[in-house]
C-alpha positions in Angstrom: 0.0 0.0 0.0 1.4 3.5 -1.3 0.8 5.3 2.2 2.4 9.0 0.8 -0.4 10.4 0.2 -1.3 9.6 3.8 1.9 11.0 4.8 2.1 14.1 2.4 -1.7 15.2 4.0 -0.4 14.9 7.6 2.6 17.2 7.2 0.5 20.2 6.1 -1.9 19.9 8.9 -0.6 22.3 12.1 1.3 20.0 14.8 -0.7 17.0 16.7 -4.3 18.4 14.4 -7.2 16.0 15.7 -7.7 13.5 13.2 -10.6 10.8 12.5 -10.5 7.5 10.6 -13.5 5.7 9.1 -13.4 2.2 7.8 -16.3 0.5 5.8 -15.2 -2.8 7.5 -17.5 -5.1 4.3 -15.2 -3.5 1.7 -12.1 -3.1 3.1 -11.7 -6.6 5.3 -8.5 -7.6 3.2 -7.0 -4.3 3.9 -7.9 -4.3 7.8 -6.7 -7.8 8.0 -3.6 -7.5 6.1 -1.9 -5.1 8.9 -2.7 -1.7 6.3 -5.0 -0.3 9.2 -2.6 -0.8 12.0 0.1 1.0 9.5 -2.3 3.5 8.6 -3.6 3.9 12.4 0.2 4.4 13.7 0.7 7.1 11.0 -2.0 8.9 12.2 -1.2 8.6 15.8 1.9 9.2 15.0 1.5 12.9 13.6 -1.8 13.7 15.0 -4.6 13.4 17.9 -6.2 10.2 16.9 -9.7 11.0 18.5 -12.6 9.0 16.6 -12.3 5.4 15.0 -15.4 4.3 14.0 -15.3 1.0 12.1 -19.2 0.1 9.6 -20.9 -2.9 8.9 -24.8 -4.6 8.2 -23.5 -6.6 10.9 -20.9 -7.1 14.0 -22.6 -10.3 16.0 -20.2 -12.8 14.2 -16.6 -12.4 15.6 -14.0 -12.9 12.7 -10.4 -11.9 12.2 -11.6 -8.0 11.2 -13.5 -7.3 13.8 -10.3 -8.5 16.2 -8.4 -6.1 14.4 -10.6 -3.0 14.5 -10.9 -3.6 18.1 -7.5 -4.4 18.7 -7.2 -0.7 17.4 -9.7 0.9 19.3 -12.4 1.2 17.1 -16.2 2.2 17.9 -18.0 -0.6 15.9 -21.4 0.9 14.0 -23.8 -1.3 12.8 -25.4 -0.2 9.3 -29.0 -1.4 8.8 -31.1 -0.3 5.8 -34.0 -2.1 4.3 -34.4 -0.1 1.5 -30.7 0.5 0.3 -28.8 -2.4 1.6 -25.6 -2.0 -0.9 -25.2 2.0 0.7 -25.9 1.9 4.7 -22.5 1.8 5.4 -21.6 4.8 2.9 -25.0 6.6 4.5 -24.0 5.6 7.8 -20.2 6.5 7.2 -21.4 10.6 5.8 -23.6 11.2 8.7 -21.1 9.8 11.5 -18.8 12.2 9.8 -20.2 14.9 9.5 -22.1 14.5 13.0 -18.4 14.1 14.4 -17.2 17.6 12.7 -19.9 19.2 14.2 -19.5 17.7 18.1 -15.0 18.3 17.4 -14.8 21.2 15.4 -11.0 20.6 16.4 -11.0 17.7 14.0 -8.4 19.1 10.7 -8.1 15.4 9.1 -10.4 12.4 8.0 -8.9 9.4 6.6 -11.2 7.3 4.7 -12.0 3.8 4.1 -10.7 3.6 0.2 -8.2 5.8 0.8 -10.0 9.6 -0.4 -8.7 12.0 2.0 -10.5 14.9 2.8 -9.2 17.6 5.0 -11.3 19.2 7.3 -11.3 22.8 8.6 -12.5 23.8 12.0 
């Protein structure tokens, strides 16, 4: 995994910037599993103030190696339930979490996304 663009957004932001990561845990097992979100997670603790990890899926009852992970990293663990647009709760859920966590921490300067868009934040 190419993590400089990771790396090139946290050197502009001012020193130790709150920072959020979301993860939608369905798409991006592989990635979770394979050690990228423990890279990616120590990057951003790293250079920032790692404040929200929130981790979504239809479904969290069944343990698997994922979920292990994203707890083993600290991660709030949302379950994403729609009846009428299955494919995009976790996208739905993801946006509003987001947004809903600007608005509670308008500290946050950084969001690192699950397939790897980053957005910068201002307070």
């Amino acid at each position: 995994m190419d993590y400089a663009p990771l790396t090139s957004m946290l050197t502009t932001l001012p020193e130790r910037a709150a920072s959020l990561i979301a993860v939608d845990a369905e798409n991006m097992a592989k990635w979770v599993i394979g050690g990228d979100l423990r890279t990616c997670c120590g990057l951003l603790r790293e250079r920032s103030d790692l404040r929200h990890r929130l981790a979504f899926a239809a479904d969290w009852s069944h343990r698997n190696r994922c979920r292990t992970e994203l707890e083993r990293e600290g991660f709030t663990l949302v379950a994403c339930r729609n009846p009428h647009k299955p494919k995009q709760a976790a996208d739905f859920r993801m946006t509003i979490d987001v947004v809903d966590a600007v608005r509670r921490d308008p500290a946050l300067a950084a969001a690192v996304g699950a397939a790897w868009r980053l957005v910068g934040l201002a307070p």
